[in-house]
C-alpha positions in Angstrom: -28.9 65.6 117.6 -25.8 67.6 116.8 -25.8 71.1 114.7 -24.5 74.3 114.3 -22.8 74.1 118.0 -21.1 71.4 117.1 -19.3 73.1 113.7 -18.5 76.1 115.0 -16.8 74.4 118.2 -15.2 72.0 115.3 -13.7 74.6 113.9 -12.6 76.8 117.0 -10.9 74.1 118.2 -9.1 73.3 114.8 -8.1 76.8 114.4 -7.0 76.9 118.3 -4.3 74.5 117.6 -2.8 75.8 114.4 -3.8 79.2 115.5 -3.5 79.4 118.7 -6.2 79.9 121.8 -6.1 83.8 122.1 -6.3 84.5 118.6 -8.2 82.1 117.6 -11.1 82.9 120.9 -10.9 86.7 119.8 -11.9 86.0 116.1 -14.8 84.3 118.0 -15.5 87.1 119.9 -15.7 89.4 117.4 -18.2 87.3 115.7 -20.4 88.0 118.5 -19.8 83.8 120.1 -19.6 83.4 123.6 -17.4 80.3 124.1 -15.1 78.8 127.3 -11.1 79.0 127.2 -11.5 75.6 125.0 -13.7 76.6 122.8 -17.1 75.2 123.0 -19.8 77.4 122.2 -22.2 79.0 125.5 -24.3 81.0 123.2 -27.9 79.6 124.1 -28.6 78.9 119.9 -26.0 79.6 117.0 -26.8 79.0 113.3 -25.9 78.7 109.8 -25.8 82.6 109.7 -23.1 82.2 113.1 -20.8 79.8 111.6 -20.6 81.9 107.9 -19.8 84.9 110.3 -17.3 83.1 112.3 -15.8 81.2 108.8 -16.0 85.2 107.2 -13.9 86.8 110.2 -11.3 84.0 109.8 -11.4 84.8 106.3 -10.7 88.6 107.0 -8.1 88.2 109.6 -6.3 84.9 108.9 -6.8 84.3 105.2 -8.7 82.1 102.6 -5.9 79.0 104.0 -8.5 78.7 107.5 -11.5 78.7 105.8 -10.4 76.0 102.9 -8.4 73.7 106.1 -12.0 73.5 107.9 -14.4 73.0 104.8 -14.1 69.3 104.0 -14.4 68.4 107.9 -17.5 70.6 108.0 -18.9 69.4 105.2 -18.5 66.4 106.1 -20.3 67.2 109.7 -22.7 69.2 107.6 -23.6 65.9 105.3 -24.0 63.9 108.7 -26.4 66.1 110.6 -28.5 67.3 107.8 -27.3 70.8 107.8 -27.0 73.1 105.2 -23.2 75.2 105.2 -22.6 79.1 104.8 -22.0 80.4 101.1 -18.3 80.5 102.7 -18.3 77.0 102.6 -19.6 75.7 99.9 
């Protein structure tokens, strides 16, 4: 079964092509994710509290325009796998 993994590497790879890889793999880093140079996720467990950090630092750095071009993939993701989305997405 798919979860939170699954979003957050959604969305890293989304951003990495309209983004970029570096910046897009520092925001990442900065919201403490652990990931490989394309983007999937090595933290051992990540969460809804991981991806609404990760959405809230592209927020910060990037602007409201990254968070709104993720949220109806996600939510769609979100819908599929039972999952309930950050305040940032909803």
């Amino acid at each position: 079964m798919a979860g939170y993994k699954e979003l957050i590497e959604a969305v890293l790879k989304r951003e990495m092509g309209i983004l970029g890889p570096e910046k897009t793999l520092a925001v990442a880093k900065e919201a403490g994710l652990k990931t490989t140079e394309k983007g999937e996720v090595l933290n051992y467990t990540v969460n809804k509290e991981d991806l609404g950090r990760l959405m809230e630092k592209f927020n910060e750095k990037y602007g409201l325009v990254t968070v709104i071009g993720c949220k109806v993939a996600l939510m769609r993701m979100a819908r599929e796998y039972n999952l309930e989305l950050p305040a940032i997405l909803q």
